[in-house]
C-alpha positions in Angstrom: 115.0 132.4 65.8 117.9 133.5 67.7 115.9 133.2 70.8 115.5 129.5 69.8 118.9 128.9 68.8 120.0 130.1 72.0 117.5 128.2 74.5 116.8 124.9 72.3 117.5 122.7 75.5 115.2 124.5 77.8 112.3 124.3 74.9 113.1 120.7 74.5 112.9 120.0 78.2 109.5 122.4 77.8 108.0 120.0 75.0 109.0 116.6 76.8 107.1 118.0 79.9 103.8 118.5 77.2 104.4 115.3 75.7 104.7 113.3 79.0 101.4 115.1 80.0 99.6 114.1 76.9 101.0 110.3 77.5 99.6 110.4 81.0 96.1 111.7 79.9 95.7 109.2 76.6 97.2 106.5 79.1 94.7 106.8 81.7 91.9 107.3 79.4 92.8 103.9 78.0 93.3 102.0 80.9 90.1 103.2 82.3 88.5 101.7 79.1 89.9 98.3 78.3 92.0 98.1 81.7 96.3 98.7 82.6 97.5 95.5 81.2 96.5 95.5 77.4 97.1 98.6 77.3 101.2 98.1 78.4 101.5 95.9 76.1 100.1 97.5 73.1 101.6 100.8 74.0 105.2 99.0 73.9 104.7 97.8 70.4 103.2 100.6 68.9 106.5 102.5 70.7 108.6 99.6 69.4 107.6 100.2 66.2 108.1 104.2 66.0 111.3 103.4 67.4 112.5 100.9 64.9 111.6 103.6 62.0 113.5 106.0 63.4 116.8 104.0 64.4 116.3 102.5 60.8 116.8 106.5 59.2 119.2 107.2 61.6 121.6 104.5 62.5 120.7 102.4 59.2 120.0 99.5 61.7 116.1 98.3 62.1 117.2 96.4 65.3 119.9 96.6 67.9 122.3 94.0 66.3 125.4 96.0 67.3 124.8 95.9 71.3 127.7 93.9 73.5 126.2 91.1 75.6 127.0 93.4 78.4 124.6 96.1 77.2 121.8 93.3 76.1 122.2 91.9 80.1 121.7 95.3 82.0 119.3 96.7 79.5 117.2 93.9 79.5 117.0 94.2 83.3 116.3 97.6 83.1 113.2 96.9 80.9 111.9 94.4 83.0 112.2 96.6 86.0 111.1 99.8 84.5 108.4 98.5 81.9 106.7 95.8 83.3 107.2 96.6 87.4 107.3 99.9 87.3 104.8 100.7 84.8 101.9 97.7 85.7 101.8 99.6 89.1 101.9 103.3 87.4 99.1 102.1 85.1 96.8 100.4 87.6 97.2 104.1 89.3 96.0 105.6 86.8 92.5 103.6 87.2 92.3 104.3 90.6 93.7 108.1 91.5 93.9 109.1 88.0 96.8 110.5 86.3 97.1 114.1 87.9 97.8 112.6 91.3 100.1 109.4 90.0 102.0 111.8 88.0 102.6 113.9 91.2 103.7 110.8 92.9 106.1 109.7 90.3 108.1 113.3 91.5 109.4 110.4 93.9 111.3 108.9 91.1 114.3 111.6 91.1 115.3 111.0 94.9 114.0 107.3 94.5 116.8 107.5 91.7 119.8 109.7 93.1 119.2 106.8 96.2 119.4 104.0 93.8 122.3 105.7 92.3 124.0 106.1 95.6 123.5 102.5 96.7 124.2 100.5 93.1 127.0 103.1 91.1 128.1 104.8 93.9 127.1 108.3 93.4 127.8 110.9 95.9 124.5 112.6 97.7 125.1 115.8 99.0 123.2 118.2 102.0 120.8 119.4 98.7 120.0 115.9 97.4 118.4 115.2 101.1 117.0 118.6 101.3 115.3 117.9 98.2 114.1 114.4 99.3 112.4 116.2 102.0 110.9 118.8 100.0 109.8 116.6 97.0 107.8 114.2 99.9 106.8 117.2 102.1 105.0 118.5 98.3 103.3 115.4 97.4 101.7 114.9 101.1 100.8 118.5 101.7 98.4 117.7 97.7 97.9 114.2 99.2 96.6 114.4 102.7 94.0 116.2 104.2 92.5 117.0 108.0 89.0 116.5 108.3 87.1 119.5 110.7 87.3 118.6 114.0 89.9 116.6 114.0 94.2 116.7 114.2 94.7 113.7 112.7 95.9 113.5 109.0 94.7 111.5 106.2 95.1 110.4 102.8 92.2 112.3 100.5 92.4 109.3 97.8 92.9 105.3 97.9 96.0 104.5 99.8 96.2 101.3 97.4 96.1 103.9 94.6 99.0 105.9 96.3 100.8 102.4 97.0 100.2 101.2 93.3 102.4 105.4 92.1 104.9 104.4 94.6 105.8 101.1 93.0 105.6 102.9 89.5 108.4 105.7 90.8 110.5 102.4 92.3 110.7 100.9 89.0 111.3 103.8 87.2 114.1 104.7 89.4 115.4 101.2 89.6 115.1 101.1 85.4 116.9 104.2 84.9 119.9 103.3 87.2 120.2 100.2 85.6 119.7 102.0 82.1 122.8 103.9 82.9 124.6 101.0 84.0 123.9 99.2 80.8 124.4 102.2 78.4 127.7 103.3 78.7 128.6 104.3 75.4 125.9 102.9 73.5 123.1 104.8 71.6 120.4 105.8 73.8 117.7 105.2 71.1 118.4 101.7 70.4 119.4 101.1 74.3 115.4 102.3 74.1 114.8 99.2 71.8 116.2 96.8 74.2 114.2 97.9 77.0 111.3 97.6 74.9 111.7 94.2 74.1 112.4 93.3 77.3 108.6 94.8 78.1 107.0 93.4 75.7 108.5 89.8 76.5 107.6 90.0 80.1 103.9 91.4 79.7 103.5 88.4 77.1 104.9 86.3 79.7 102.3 87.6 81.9 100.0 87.5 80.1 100.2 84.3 79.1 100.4 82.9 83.0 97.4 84.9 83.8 95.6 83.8 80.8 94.7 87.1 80.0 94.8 87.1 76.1 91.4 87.5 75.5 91.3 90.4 77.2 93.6 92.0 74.8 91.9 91.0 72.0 88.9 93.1 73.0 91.0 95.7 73.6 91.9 95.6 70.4 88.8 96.0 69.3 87.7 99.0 71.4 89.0 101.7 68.8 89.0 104.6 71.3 91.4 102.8 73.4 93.6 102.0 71.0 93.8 105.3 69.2 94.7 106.9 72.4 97.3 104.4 73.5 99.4 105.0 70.2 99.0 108.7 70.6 100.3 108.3 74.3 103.1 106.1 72.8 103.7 108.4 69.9 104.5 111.0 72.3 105.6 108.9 75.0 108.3 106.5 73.9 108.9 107.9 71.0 109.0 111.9 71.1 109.4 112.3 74.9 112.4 110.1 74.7 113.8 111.7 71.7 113.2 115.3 73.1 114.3 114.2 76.7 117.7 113.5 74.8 117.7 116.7 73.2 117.1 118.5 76.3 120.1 117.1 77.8 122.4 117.5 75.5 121.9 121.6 74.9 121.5 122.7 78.4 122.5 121.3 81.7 121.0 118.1 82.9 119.6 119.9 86.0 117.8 122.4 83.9 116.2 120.0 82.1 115.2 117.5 84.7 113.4 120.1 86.3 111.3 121.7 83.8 110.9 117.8 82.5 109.2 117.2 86.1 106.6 119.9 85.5 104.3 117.5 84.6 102.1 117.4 87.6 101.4 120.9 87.3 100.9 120.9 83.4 98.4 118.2 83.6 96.5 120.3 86.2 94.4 122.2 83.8 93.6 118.9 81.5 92.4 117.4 84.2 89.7 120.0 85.3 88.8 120.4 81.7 88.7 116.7 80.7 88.2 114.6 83.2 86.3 117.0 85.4 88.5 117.3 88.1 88.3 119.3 91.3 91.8 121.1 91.9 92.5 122.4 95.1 94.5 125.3 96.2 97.2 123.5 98.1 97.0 120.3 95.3 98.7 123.0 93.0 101.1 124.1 95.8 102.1 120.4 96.3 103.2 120.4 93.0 105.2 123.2 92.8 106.7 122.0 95.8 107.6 118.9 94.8 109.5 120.6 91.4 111.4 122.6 93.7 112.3 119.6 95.9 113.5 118.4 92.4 115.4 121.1 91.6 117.2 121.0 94.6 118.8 117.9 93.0 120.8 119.4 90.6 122.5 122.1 92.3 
Protein backbone atom coordinates (compact mmCIF):
# COMPACT_ATOMS: atom_id res chain seq x y z
CA UNK A 1 0.00 0.00 0.00
CA UNK A 2 2.71 2.37 0.83
CA UNK A 3 4.24 1.49 -2.37
CA UNK A 4 1.01 2.78 -4.02
CA UNK A 5 0.57 5.71 -1.90
CA UNK A 6 3.93 6.77 -2.79
CA UNK A 7 3.89 6.11 -6.80
CA UNK A 8 -0.01 6.70 -7.47
CA UNK A 9 0.94 9.11 -10.43
CA UNK A 10 3.27 6.77 -12.16
CA UNK A 11 0.55 3.85 -11.83
CA UNK A 12 -2.01 6.21 -13.14
CA UNK A 13 0.06 7.20 -16.11
CA UNK A 14 0.71 3.06 -16.24
CA UNK A 15 -3.23 2.45 -16.44
CA UNK A 16 -3.99 5.30 -18.99
CA UNK A 17 -1.28 3.76 -21.28
CA UNK A 18 -3.58 0.14 -20.89
CA UNK A 19 -6.59 1.92 -21.27
CA UNK A 20 -5.59 3.89 -24.45
CA UNK A 21 -4.32 0.45 -25.82
CA UNK A 22 -7.62 -1.24 -25.16
CA UNK A 23 -9.44 1.96 -27.01
CA UNK A 24 -7.15 1.54 -29.93
CA UNK A 25 -7.78 -2.34 -30.27
CA UNK A 26 -11.86 -2.10 -29.63
CA UNK A 27 -11.56 1.06 -32.03
CA UNK A 28 -10.11 -0.64 -34.91
CA UNK A 29 -11.99 -3.71 -34.50
CA UNK A 30 -15.07 -1.66 -34.94
CA UNK A 31 -14.14 0.40 -37.68
CA UNK A 32 -13.02 -2.59 -39.58
CA UNK A 33 -16.67 -3.87 -39.05
CA UNK A 34 -19.18 -1.17 -39.69
CA UNK A 35 -16.48 1.49 -40.99
CA UNK A 36 -14.56 4.97 -39.05
CA UNK A 37 -17.48 7.24 -39.36
CA UNK A 38 -20.42 5.53 -37.32
CA UNK A 39 -18.22 4.53 -35.22
CA UNK A 40 -16.88 8.39 -34.17
CA UNK A 41 -19.96 9.25 -33.67
CA UNK A 42 -21.29 6.66 -31.53
CA UNK A 43 -18.11 6.42 -29.53
CA UNK A 44 -18.64 10.32 -28.64
CA UNK A 45 -22.04 9.70 -27.27
CA UNK A 46 -21.58 6.78 -25.46
CA UNK A 47 -18.36 8.97 -23.92
CA UNK A 48 -20.78 11.88 -23.63
CA UNK A 49 -22.87 9.97 -21.67
CA UNK A 50 -20.23 8.38 -19.07
CA UNK A 51 -19.06 11.79 -18.81
CA UNK A 52 -22.23 13.50 -17.94
CA UNK A 53 -22.73 10.72 -15.01
CA UNK A 54 -19.75 11.38 -13.63
CA UNK A 55 -19.65 15.36 -13.68
CA UNK A 56 -23.36 14.92 -12.39
CA UNK A 57 -21.65 12.95 -8.88
CA UNK A 58 -18.98 15.21 -8.86
CA UNK A 59 -19.65 18.72 -9.80
CA UNK A 60 -23.60 18.29 -9.18
CA UNK A 61 -23.94 19.72 -12.83
CA UNK A 62 -25.29 17.13 -15.69
CA UNK A 63 -24.05 19.72 -18.31
CA UNK A 64 -21.49 22.52 -18.56
CA UNK A 65 -23.84 25.42 -17.72
CA UNK A 66 -21.13 27.23 -15.68
CA UNK A 67 -18.51 27.67 -18.71
CA UNK A 68 -17.68 31.56 -19.84
CA UNK A 69 -18.32 32.23 -23.56
CA UNK A 70 -14.62 32.36 -23.71
CA UNK A 71 -14.18 28.73 -22.63
CA UNK A 72 -17.46 27.54 -24.93
CA UNK A 73 -15.44 29.42 -28.08
CA UNK A 74 -11.88 27.73 -27.76
CA UNK A 75 -13.27 24.48 -26.50
CA UNK A 76 -15.55 24.12 -29.17
CA UNK A 77 -12.76 24.70 -31.57
CA UNK A 78 -10.68 22.35 -29.94
CA UNK A 79 -13.42 19.57 -30.41
CA UNK A 80 -13.85 20.26 -33.79
CA UNK A 81 -10.15 20.10 -34.50
CA UNK A 82 -9.39 17.18 -32.31
CA UNK A 83 -12.61 15.05 -32.64
CA UNK A 84 -13.77 15.29 -35.91
CA UNK A 85 -10.26 16.16 -37.94
CA UNK A 86 -8.04 14.59 -36.01
CA UNK A 87 -9.84 11.59 -35.23
CA UNK A 88 -11.80 10.84 -38.88
CA UNK A 89 -8.15 10.57 -40.13
CA UNK A 90 -6.90 8.46 -36.94
CA UNK A 91 -9.89 6.13 -37.44
CA UNK A 92 -9.71 5.61 -41.27
CA UNK A 93 -5.96 4.52 -40.08
CA UNK A 94 -7.01 2.16 -38.24
CA UNK A 95 -8.78 0.30 -41.39
CA UNK A 96 -5.91 0.56 -43.44
CA UNK A 97 -2.45 0.08 -41.24
CA UNK A 98 -4.22 -1.06 -38.16
CA UNK A 99 -3.87 0.31 -34.83
CA UNK A 100 -0.32 -0.84 -33.75
CA UNK A 101 1.27 1.20 -36.52
CA UNK A 102 -1.33 4.44 -36.22
CA UNK A 103 -0.71 4.43 -32.67
CA UNK A 104 3.15 4.58 -33.29
CA UNK A 105 2.45 7.38 -35.60
CA UNK A 106 0.38 9.42 -33.26
CA UNK A 107 4.11 9.51 -31.07
CA UNK A 108 4.14 12.60 -33.61
CA UNK A 109 1.49 14.33 -31.60
CA UNK A 110 3.91 15.51 -28.62
CA UNK A 111 6.43 17.53 -30.96
CA UNK A 112 3.41 18.17 -33.37
CA UNK A 113 2.12 19.80 -30.00
CA UNK A 114 5.25 21.49 -28.17
CA UNK A 115 5.43 23.09 -32.15
CA UNK A 116 1.80 24.11 -32.00
CA UNK A 117 2.50 25.40 -28.60
CA UNK A 118 5.45 27.37 -29.72
CA UNK A 119 3.74 28.96 -32.62
CA UNK A 120 0.00 29.74 -31.05
CA UNK A 121 0.93 30.39 -26.85
CA UNK A 122 4.28 31.08 -27.25
CA UNK A 123 6.03 28.38 -25.48
CA UNK A 124 9.74 28.13 -25.35
CA UNK A 125 11.43 24.97 -27.24
CA UNK A 126 14.63 24.19 -26.06
CA UNK A 127 17.98 22.04 -27.74
CA UNK A 128 15.94 18.73 -26.05
CA UNK A 129 12.55 19.50 -27.56
CA UNK A 130 14.35 19.37 -31.22
CA UNK A 131 16.47 16.53 -30.12
CA UNK A 132 13.48 14.74 -29.34
CA UNK A 133 11.62 15.74 -32.54
CA UNK A 134 14.36 13.98 -34.27
CA UNK A 135 14.35 11.05 -32.24
CA UNK A 136 10.47 10.51 -32.05
CA UNK A 137 10.62 10.71 -36.32
CA UNK A 138 13.90 8.88 -36.64
CA UNK A 139 11.73 5.88 -34.25
CA UNK A 140 8.67 5.73 -36.25
CA UNK A 141 10.66 5.55 -39.79
CA UNK A 142 13.26 3.06 -38.68
CA UNK A 143 9.40 0.58 -37.63
CA UNK A 144 8.02 2.24 -40.79
CA UNK A 145 10.36 1.88 -43.68
CA UNK A 146 12.09 -0.88 -45.04
CA UNK A 147 15.02 -1.70 -47.86
CA UNK A 148 14.19 -4.31 -50.13
CA UNK A 149 17.45 -6.87 -51.05
CA UNK A 150 19.29 -5.51 -53.64
CA UNK A 151 18.46 -2.34 -53.38
CA UNK A 152 19.64 1.23 -51.34
CA UNK A 153 16.58 2.85 -51.75
CA UNK A 154 14.08 3.10 -48.79
CA UNK A 155 10.55 2.47 -48.61
CA UNK A 156 7.45 2.59 -46.70
CA UNK A 157 6.39 -1.30 -45.65
CA UNK A 158 2.59 -0.18 -45.37
CA UNK A 159 0.03 2.24 -47.34
CA UNK A 160 1.49 5.60 -47.53
CA UNK A 161 -2.30 6.90 -47.55
CA UNK A 162 -2.56 4.90 -44.32
CA UNK A 163 0.64 6.71 -42.92
CA UNK A 164 -0.89 10.04 -44.36
CA UNK A 165 -4.47 9.34 -42.91
CA UNK A 166 -2.01 8.79 -38.65
CA UNK A 167 -0.37 11.96 -39.66
CA UNK A 168 -3.50 14.03 -39.92
CA UNK A 169 -4.86 12.19 -36.66
CA UNK A 170 -1.49 13.42 -34.56
CA UNK A 171 -2.14 17.13 -36.37
CA UNK A 172 -5.51 17.35 -34.89
CA UNK A 173 -4.68 15.94 -31.78
CA UNK A 174 -1.97 18.35 -31.33
CA UNK A 175 -3.90 21.22 -32.74
CA UNK A 176 -7.01 20.07 -30.12
CA UNK A 177 -4.87 20.00 -27.24
CA UNK A 178 -3.17 23.46 -27.73
CA UNK A 179 -6.41 24.90 -28.16
CA UNK A 180 -7.79 22.82 -25.12
CA UNK A 181 -5.28 24.58 -23.09
CA UNK A 182 -6.05 27.84 -24.49
CA UNK A 183 -9.72 27.39 -23.65
CA UNK A 184 -9.27 25.78 -20.23
CA UNK A 185 -7.64 28.12 -18.16
CA UNK A 186 -9.11 27.58 -14.89
CA UNK A 187 -12.03 25.58 -15.80
CA UNK A 188 -12.69 21.84 -14.88
CA UNK A 189 -11.00 19.60 -17.14
CA UNK A 190 -13.93 17.06 -17.08
CA UNK A 191 -16.55 19.29 -18.20
CA UNK A 192 -14.04 21.20 -20.58
CA UNK A 193 -14.17 17.31 -21.84
CA UNK A 194 -18.02 17.80 -22.30
CA UNK A 195 -17.62 20.67 -24.46
CA UNK A 196 -15.30 19.08 -26.78
CA UNK A 197 -17.65 16.31 -27.02
CA UNK A 198 -20.39 18.17 -28.18
CA UNK A 199 -18.54 19.94 -30.45
CA UNK A 200 -17.79 16.21 -32.03
CA UNK A 201 -20.82 15.04 -32.01
CA UNK A 202 -22.32 18.22 -33.77
CA UNK A 203 -19.80 18.18 -36.52
CA UNK A 204 -19.94 14.29 -37.35
CA UNK A 205 -23.83 14.92 -37.43
CA UNK A 206 -23.15 17.65 -39.65
CA UNK A 207 -21.17 15.36 -41.73
CA UNK A 208 -23.05 13.05 -41.69
CA UNK A 209 -25.87 14.65 -42.72
CA UNK A 210 -24.00 16.34 -46.03
CA UNK A 211 -22.70 12.98 -46.92
CA UNK A 212 -25.98 11.42 -46.48
CA UNK A 213 -24.49 8.81 -44.62
CA UNK A 214 -27.26 8.01 -41.86
CA UNK A 215 -28.15 4.84 -43.02
CA UNK A 216 -25.01 3.71 -42.62
CA UNK A 217 -25.13 4.31 -39.01
CA UNK A 218 -28.20 2.74 -38.46
CA UNK A 219 -26.73 -0.57 -39.51
CA UNK A 220 -24.07 -0.02 -37.44
CA UNK A 221 -26.21 0.05 -34.92
CA UNK A 222 -27.42 -2.93 -35.48
CA UNK A 223 -24.11 -4.90 -35.81
CA UNK A 224 -23.89 -5.77 -31.95
CA UNK A 225 -20.17 -6.65 -32.04
CA UNK A 226 -19.38 -3.27 -33.26
CA UNK A 227 -21.20 -1.55 -30.99
CA UNK A 228 -20.21 -3.48 -27.80
CA UNK A 229 -16.65 -2.75 -28.62
CA UNK A 230 -16.96 0.96 -29.42
CA UNK A 231 -18.47 1.62 -25.86
CA UNK A 232 -15.87 -0.43 -24.26
CA UNK A 233 -13.18 1.72 -26.30
CA UNK A 234 -15.12 4.74 -25.09
CA UNK A 235 -15.57 3.47 -21.61
CA UNK A 236 -11.92 3.35 -21.40
CA UNK A 237 -11.18 5.99 -23.75
CA UNK A 238 -12.97 9.18 -22.98
CA UNK A 239 -13.98 8.34 -19.95
CA UNK A 240 -11.21 6.39 -17.79
CA UNK A 241 -8.13 7.39 -19.90
CA UNK A 242 -9.18 10.97 -19.48
CA UNK A 243 -9.87 10.67 -15.87
CA UNK A 244 -6.64 8.69 -15.11
CA UNK A 245 -4.54 10.95 -17.61
CA UNK A 246 -5.67 13.76 -14.98
CA UNK A 247 -4.65 11.78 -12.19
CA UNK A 248 -1.35 11.06 -13.53
CA UNK A 249 -0.60 14.57 -13.81
CA UNK A 250 -1.56 15.82 -10.93
CA UNK A 251 0.68 13.22 -8.47
CA UNK A 252 3.82 13.13 -10.38
CA UNK A 253 5.43 15.40 -12.83
CA UNK A 254 3.84 16.04 -16.13
CA UNK A 255 6.99 14.65 -17.94
CA UNK A 256 6.78 11.35 -16.09
CA UNK A 257 3.56 10.87 -17.07
CA UNK A 258 3.49 11.86 -20.65
CA UNK A 259 6.05 9.40 -21.15
CA UNK A 260 4.90 6.33 -19.72
CA UNK A 261 1.27 7.58 -21.21
CA UNK A 262 3.06 7.31 -24.69
CA UNK A 263 3.93 3.62 -24.22
CA UNK A 264 1.18 2.71 -26.03
CA UNK A 265 2.80 1.56 -29.22
CA UNK A 266 4.75 -0.82 -27.51
CA UNK A 267 1.90 -2.10 -25.15
CA UNK A 268 -0.31 -2.82 -28.06
CA UNK A 269 2.53 -4.91 -29.52
CA UNK A 270 1.60 -8.10 -27.96
CA UNK A 271 -2.40 -7.60 -28.60
CA UNK A 272 -1.71 -7.30 -31.86
CA UNK A 273 0.29 -10.55 -32.56
CA UNK A 274 -2.21 -12.33 -30.38
CA UNK A 275 -5.44 -10.80 -31.80
CA UNK A 276 -5.20 -9.68 -34.86
CA UNK A 277 -2.36 -11.93 -35.98
CA UNK A 278 0.21 -9.63 -36.53
CA UNK A 279 3.75 -10.05 -37.59
CA UNK A 280 6.18 -7.91 -35.24
CA UNK A 281 9.42 -7.28 -36.30
CA UNK A 282 12.58 -6.81 -34.43
CA UNK A 283 13.33 -3.17 -35.36
CA UNK A 284 9.15 -2.38 -35.37
CA UNK A 285 9.72 -2.83 -31.45
CA UNK A 286 12.92 -0.80 -31.52
CA UNK A 287 10.98 2.02 -33.36
CA UNK A 288 8.83 2.24 -30.62
CA UNK A 289 11.01 2.41 -27.97
CA UNK A 290 12.65 4.97 -29.79
CA UNK A 291 10.09 7.00 -30.44
CA UNK A 292 9.17 7.07 -26.28
CA UNK A 293 12.54 8.18 -25.75
CA UNK A 294 12.28 10.89 -28.37
CA UNK A 295 9.24 11.74 -26.13
CA UNK A 296 10.83 11.77 -23.14
CA UNK A 297 13.31 14.00 -24.34
CA UNK A 298 10.46 16.52 -24.05
CA UNK A 299 10.17 16.89 -20.67
CA UNK A 300 13.55 17.35 -19.51
Amino acid sequence: MIFVEQHIGELAALLTAVFWTVTSLSFEFASRKVGSLPVNIIRLVAGFIFLSIFTLIRRGMLLPTDASGYNWFWLLLSGLVGFVFGDLFLFKSYTIIGSRFSMLIMNLSPPMTAFAGFLILGERLSIFHFIGMLLTVSGISLAIFSRKEGDDKLSLKMSSRGVLYAIGGAVGQALGLVLSKLGMKDYDPFAATQIRIIAGITGYVFLISILSRWNSIGKAMQNKKAVGATTLGAFFGPFLGVSFSLIAVKFTASGIASTIMALVPVFILIPAVVLFKQRVTIKEIVGALISVAGIALFFI
